[in-house]
PDB file of N, CA, C and O in Angstrom:
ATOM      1  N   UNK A   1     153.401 309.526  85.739  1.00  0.00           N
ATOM      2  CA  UNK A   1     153.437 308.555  84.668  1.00  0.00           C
ATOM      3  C   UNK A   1     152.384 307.482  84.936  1.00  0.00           C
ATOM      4  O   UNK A   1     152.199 306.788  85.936  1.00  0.00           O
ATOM      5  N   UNK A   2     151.731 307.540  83.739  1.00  0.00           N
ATOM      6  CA  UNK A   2     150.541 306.266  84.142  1.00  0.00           C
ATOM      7  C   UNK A   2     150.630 304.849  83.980  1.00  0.00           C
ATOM      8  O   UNK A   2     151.418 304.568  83.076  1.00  0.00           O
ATOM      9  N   UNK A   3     150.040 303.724  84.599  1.00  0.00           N
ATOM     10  CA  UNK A   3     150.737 302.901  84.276  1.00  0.00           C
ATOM     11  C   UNK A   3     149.736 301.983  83.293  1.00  0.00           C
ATOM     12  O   UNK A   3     148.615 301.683  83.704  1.00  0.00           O
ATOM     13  N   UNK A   4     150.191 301.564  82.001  1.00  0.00           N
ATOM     14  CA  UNK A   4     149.006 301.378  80.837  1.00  0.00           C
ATOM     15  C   UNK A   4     149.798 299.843  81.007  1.00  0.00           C
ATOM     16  O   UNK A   4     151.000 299.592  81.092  1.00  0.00           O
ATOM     17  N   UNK A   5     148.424 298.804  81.021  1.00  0.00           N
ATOM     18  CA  UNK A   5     148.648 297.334  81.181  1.00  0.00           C
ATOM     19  C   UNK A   5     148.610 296.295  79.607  1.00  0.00           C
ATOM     20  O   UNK A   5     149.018 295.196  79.231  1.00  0.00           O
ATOM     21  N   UNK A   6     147.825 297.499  79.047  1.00  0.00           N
ATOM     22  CA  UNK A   6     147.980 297.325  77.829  1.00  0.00           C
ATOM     23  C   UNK A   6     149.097 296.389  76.704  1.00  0.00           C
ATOM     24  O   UNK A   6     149.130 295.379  76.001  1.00  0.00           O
ATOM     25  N   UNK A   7     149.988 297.654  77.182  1.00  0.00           N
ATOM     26  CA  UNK A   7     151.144 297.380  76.546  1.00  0.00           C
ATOM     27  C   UNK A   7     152.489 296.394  77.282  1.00  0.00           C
ATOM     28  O   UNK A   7     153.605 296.317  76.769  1.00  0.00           O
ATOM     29  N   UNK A   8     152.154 295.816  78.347  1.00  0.00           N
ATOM     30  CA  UNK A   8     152.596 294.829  78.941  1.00  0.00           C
ATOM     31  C   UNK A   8     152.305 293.776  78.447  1.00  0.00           C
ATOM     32  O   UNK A   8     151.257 293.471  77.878  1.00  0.00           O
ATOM     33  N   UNK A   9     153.419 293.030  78.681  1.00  0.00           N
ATOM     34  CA  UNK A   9     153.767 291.313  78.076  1.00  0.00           C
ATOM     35  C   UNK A   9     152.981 290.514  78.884  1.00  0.00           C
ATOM     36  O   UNK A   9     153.291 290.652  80.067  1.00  0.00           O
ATOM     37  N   UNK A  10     152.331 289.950  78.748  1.00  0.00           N
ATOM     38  CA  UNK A  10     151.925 289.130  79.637  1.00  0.00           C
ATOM     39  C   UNK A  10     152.308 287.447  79.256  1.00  0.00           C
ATOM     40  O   UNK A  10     151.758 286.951  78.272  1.00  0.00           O
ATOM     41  N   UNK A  11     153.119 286.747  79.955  1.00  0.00           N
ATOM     42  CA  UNK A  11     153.991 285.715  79.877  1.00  0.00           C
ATOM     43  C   UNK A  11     152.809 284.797  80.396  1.00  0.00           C
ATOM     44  O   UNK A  11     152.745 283.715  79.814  1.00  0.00           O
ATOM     45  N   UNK A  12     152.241 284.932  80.984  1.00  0.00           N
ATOM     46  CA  UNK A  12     151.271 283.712  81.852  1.00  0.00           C
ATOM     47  C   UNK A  12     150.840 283.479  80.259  1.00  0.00           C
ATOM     48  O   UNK A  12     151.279 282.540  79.595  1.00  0.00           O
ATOM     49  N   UNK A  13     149.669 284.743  79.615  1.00  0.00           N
ATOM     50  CA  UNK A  13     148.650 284.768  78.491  1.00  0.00           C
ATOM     51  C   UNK A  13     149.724 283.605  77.499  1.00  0.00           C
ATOM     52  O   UNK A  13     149.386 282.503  77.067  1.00  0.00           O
ATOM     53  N   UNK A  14     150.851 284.182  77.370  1.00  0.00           N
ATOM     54  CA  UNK A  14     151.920 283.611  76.341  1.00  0.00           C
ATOM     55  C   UNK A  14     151.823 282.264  76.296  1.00  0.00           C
ATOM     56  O   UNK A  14     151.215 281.536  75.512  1.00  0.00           O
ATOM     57  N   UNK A  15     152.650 281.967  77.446  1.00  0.00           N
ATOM     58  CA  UNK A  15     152.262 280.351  77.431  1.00  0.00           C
ATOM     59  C   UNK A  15     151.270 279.482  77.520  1.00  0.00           C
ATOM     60  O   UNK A  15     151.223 278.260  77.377  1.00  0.00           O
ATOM     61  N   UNK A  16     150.547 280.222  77.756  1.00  0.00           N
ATOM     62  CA  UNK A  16     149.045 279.185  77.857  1.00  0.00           C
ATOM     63  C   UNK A  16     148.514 279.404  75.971  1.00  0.00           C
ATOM     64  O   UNK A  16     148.059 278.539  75.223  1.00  0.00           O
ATOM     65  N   UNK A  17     148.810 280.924  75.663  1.00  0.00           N
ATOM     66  CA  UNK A  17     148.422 280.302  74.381  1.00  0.00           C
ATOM     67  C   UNK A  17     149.233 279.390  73.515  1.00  0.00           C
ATOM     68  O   UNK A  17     148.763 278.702  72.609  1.00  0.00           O
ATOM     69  N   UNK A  18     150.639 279.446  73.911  1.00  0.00           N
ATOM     70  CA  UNK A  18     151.595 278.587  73.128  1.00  0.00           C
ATOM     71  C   UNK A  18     151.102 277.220  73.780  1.00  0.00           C
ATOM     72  O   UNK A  18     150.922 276.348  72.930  1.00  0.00           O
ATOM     73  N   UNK A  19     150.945 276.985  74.572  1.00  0.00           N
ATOM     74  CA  UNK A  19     150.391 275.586  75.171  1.00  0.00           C
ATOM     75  C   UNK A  19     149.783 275.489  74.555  1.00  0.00           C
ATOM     76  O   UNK A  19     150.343 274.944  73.604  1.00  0.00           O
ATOM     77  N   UNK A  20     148.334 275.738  74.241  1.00  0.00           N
ATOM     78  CA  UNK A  20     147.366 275.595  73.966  1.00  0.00           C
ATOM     79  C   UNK A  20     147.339 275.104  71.970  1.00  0.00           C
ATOM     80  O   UNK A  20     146.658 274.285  71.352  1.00  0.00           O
ATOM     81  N   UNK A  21     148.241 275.914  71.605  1.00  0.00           N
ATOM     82  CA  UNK A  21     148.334 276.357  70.102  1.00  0.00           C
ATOM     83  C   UNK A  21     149.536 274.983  69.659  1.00  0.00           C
ATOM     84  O   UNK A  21     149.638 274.597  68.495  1.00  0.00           O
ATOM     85  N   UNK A  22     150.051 274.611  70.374  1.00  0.00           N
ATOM     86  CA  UNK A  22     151.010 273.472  70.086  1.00  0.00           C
ATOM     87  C   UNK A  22     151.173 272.092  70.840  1.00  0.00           C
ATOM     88  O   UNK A  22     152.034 271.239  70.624  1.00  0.00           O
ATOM     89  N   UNK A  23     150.237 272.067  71.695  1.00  0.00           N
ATOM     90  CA  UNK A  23     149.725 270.651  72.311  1.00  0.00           C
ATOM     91  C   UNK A  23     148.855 270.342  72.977  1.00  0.00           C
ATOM     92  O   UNK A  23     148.226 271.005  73.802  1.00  0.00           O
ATOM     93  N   UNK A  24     148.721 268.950  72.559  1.00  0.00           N
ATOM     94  CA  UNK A  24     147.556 268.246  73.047  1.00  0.00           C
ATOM     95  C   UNK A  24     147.478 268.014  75.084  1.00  0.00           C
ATOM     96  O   UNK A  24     148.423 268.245  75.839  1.00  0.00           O
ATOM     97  N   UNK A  25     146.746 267.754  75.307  1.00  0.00           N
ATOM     98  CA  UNK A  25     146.636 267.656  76.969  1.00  0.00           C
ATOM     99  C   UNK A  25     145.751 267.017  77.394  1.00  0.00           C
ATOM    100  O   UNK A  25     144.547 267.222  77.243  1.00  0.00           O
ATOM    101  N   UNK A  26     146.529 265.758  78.255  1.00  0.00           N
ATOM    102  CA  UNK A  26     145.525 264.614  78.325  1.00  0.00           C
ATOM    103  C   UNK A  26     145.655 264.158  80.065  1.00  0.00           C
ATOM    104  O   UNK A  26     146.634 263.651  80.612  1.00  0.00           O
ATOM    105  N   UNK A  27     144.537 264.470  80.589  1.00  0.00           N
ATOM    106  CA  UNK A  27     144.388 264.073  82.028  1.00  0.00           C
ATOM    107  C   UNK A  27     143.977 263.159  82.428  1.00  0.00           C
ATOM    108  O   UNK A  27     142.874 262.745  82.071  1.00  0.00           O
ATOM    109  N   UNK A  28     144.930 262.382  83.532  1.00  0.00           N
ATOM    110  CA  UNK A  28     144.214 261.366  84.092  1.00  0.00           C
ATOM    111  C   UNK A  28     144.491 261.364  85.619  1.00  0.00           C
ATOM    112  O   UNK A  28     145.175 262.154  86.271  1.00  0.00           O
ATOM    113  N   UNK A  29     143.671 260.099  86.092  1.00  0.00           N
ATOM    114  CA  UNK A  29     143.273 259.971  87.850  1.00  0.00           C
ATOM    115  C   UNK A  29     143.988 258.641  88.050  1.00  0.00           C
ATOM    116  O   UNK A  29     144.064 257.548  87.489  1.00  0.00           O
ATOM    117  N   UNK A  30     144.578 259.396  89.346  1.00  0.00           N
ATOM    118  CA  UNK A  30     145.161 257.966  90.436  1.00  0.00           C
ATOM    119  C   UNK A  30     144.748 258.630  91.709  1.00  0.00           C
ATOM    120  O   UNK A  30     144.296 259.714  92.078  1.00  0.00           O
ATOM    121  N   UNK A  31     145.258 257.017  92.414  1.00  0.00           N
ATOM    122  CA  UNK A  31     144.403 257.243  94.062  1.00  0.00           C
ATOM    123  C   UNK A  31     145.416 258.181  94.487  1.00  0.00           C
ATOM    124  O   UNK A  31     146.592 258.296  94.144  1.00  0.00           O
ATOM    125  N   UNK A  32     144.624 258.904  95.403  1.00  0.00           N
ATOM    126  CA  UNK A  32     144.543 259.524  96.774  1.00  0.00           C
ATOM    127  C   UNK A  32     146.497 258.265  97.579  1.00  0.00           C
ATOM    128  O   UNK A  32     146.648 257.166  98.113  1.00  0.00           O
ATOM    129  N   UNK A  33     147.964 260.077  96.885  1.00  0.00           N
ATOM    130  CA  UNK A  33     148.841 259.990  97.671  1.00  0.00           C
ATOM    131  C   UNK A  33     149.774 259.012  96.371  1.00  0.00           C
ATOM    132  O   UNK A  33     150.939 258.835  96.725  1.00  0.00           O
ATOM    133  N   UNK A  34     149.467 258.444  95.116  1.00  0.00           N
ATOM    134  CA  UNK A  34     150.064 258.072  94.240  1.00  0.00           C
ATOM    135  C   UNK A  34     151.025 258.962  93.449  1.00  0.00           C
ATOM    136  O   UNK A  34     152.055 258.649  92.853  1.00  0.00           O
ATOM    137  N   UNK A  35     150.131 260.741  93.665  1.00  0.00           N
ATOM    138  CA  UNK A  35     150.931 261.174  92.819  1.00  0.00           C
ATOM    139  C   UNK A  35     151.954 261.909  93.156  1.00  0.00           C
ATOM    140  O   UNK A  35     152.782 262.459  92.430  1.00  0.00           O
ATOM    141  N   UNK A  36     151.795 261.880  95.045  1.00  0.00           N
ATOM    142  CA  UNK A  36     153.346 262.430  95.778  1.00  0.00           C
ATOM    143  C   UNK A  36     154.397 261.023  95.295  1.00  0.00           C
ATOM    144  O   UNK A  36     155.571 261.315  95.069  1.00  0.00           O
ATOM    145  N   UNK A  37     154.110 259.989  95.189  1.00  0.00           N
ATOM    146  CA  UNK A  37     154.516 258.370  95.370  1.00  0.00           C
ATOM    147  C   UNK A  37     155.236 258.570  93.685  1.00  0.00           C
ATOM    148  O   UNK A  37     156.433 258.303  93.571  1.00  0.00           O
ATOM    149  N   UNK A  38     154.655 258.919  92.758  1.00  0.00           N
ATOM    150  CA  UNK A  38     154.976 259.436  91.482  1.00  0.00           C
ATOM    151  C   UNK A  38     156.383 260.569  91.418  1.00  0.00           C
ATOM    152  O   UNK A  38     157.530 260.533  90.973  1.00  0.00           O
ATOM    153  N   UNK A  39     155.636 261.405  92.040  1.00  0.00           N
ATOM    154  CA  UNK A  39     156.573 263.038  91.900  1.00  0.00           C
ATOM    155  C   UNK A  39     158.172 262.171  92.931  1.00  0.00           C
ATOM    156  O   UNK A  39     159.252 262.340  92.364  1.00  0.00           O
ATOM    157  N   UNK A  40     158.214 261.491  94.061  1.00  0.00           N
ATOM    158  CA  UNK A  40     158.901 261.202  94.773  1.00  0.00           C
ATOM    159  C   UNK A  40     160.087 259.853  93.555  1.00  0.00           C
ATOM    160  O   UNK A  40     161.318 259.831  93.555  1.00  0.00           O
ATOM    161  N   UNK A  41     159.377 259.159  92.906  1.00  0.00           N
ATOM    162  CA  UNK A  41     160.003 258.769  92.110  1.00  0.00           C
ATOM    163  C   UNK A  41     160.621 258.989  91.180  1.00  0.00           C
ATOM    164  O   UNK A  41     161.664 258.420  90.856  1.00  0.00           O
ATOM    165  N   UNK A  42     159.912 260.092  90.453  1.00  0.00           N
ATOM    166  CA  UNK A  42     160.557 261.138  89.148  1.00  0.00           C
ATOM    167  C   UNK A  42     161.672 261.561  89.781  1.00  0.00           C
ATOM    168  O   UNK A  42     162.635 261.028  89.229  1.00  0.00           O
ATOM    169  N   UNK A  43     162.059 262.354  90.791  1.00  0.00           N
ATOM    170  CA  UNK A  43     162.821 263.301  91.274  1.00  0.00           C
ATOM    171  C   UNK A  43     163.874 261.851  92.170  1.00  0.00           C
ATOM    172  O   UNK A  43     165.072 262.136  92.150  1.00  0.00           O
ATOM    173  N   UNK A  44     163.733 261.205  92.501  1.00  0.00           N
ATOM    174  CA  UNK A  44     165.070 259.905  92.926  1.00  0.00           C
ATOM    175  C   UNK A  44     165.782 259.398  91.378  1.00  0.00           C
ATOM    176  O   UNK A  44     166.994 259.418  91.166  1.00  0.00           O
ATOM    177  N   UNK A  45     164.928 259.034  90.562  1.00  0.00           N
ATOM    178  CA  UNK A  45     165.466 258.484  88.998  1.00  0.00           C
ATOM    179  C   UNK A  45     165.841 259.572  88.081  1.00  0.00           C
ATOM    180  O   UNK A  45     166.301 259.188  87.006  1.00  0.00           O
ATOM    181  N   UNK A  46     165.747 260.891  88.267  1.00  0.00           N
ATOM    182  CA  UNK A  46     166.445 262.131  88.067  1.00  0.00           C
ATOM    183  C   UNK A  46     165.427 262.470  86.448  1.00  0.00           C
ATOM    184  O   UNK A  46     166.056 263.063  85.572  1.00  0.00           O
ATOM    185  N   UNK A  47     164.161 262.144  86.178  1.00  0.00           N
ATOM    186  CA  UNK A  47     163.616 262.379  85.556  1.00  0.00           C
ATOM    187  C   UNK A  47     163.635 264.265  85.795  1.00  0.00           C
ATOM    188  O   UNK A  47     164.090 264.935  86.723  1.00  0.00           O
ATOM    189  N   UNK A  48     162.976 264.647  84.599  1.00  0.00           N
ATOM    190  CA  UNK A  48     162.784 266.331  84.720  1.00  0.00           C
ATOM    191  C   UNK A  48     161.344 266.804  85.385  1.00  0.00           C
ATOM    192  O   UNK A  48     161.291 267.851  86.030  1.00  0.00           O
ATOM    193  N   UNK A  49     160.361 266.099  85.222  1.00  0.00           N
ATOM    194  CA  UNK A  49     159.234 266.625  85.683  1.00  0.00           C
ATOM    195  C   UNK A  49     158.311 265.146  85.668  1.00  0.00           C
ATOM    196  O   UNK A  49     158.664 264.177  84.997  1.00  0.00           O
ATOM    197  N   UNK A  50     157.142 265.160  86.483  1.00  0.00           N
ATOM    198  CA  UNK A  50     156.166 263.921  86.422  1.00  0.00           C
ATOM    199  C   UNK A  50     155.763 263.733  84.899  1.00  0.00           C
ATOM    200  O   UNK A  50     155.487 262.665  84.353  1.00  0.00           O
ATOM    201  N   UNK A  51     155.797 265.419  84.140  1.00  0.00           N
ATOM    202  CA  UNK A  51     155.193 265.110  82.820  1.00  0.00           C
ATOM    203  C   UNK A  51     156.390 264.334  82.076  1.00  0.00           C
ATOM    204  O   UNK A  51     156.220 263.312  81.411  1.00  0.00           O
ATOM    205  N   UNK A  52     157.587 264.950  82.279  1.00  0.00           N
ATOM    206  CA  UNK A  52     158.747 263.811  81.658  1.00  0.00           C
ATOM    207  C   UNK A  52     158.343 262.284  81.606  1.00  0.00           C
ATOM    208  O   UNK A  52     158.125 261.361  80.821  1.00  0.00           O
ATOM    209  N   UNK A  53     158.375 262.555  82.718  1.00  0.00           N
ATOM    210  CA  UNK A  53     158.571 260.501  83.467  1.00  0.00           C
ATOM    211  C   UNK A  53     156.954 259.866  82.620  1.00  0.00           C
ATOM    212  O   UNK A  53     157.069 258.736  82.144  1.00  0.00           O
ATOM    213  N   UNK A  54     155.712 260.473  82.470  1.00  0.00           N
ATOM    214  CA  UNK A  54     154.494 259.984  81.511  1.00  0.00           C
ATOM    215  C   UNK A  54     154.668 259.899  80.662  1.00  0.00           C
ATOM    216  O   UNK A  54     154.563 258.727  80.299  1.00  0.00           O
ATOM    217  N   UNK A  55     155.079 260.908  79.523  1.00  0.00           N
ATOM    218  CA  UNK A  55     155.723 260.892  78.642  1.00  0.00           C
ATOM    219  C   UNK A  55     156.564 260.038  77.999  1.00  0.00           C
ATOM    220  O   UNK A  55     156.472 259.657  76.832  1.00  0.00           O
ATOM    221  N   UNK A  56     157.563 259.693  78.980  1.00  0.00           N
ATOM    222  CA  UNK A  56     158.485 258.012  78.697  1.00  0.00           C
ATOM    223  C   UNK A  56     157.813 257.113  78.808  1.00  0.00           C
ATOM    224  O   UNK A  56     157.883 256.261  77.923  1.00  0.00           O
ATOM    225  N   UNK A  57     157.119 256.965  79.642  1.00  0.00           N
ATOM    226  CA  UNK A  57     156.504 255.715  79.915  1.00  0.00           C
ATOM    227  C   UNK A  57     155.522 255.022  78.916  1.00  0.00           C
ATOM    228  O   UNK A  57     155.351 253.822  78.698  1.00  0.00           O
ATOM    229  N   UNK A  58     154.960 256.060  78.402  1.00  0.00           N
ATOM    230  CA  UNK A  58     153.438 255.904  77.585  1.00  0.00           C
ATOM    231  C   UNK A  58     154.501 255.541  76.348  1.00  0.00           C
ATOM    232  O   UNK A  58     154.685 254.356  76.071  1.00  0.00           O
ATOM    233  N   UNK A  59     155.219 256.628  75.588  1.00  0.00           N
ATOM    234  CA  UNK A  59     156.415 255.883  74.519  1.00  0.00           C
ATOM    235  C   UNK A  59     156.852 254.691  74.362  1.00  0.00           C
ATOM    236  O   UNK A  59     157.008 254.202  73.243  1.00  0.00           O
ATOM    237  N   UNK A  60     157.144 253.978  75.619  1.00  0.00           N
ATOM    238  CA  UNK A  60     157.980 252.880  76.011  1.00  0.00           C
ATOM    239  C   UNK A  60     156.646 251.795  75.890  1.00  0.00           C
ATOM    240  O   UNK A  60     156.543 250.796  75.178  1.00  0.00           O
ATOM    241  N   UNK A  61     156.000 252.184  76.534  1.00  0.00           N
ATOM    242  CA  UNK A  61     154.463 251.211  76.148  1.00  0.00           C
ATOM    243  C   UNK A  61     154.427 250.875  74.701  1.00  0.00           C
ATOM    244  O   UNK A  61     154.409 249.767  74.164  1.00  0.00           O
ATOM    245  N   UNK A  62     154.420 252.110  74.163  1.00  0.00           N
ATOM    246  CA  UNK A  62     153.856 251.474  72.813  1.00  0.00           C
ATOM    247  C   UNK A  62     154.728 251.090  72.162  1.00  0.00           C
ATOM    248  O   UNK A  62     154.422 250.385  71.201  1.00  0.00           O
ATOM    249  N   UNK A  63     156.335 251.427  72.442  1.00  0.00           N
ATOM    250  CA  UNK A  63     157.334 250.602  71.639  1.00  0.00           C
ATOM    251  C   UNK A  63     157.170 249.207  71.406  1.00  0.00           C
ATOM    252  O   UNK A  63     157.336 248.556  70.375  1.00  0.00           O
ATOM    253  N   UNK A  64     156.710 248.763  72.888  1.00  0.00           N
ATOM    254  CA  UNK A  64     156.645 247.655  73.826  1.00  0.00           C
ATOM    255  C   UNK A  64     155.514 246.812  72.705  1.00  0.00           C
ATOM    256  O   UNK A  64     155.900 245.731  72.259  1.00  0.00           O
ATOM    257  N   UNK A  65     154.486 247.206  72.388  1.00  0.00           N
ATOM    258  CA  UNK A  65     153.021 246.641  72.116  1.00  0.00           C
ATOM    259  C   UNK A  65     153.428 246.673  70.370  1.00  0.00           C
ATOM    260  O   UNK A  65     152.725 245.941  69.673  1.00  0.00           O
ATOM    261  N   UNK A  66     154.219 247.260  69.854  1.00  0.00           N
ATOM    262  CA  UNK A  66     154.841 247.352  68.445  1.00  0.00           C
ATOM    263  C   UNK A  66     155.680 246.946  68.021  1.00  0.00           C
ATOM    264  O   UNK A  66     156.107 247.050  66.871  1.00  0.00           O
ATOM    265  N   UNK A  67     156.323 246.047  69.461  1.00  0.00           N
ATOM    266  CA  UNK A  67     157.877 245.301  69.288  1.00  0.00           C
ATOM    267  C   UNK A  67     159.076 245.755  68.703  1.00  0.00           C
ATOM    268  O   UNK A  67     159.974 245.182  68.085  1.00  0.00           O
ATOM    269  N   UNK A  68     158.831 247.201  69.125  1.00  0.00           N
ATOM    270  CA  UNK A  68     159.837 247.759  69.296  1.00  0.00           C
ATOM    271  C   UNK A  68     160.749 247.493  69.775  1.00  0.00           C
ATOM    272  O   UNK A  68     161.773 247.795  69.162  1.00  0.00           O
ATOM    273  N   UNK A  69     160.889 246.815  71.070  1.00  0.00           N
ATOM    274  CA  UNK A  69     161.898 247.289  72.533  1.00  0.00           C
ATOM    275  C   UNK A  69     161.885 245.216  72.625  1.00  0.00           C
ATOM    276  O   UNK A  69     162.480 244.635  73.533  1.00  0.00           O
TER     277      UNK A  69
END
């Protein structure tokens, strides 16, 4: 039996095109050991992921600057 790759799912391809096809992605830089200092904070305040915890934060900003909050 041969093995045809073809017709395999490929889940990596999947999500990167669903990534890709349904959001935006925006990178940024901190110093050297901020973002263990980050990840170490997300995971004590029981956030879900570093992208969670940006995500809130950047929200909360602009509530903040719109007088929202």
């Amino acid at each position: 039996m041969s093995d045809n790759n073809e017709n395999k799912f490929n889940k990596v391809k999947y999500d990167n095109d669903y990534i890709k096809n349904n959001y935006d992605q925006v990178r940024f830089t901190v110093k050297k050991g901020k973002k263990e200092e980050l990840k170490i904070h997300c995971s004590k305040f029981g956030y879900k992921s570093l992208n969670d915890f940006i995500n809130q934060a950047v929200n909360e900003k602009i509530a903040r600057d719109l007088g929202e909050i």
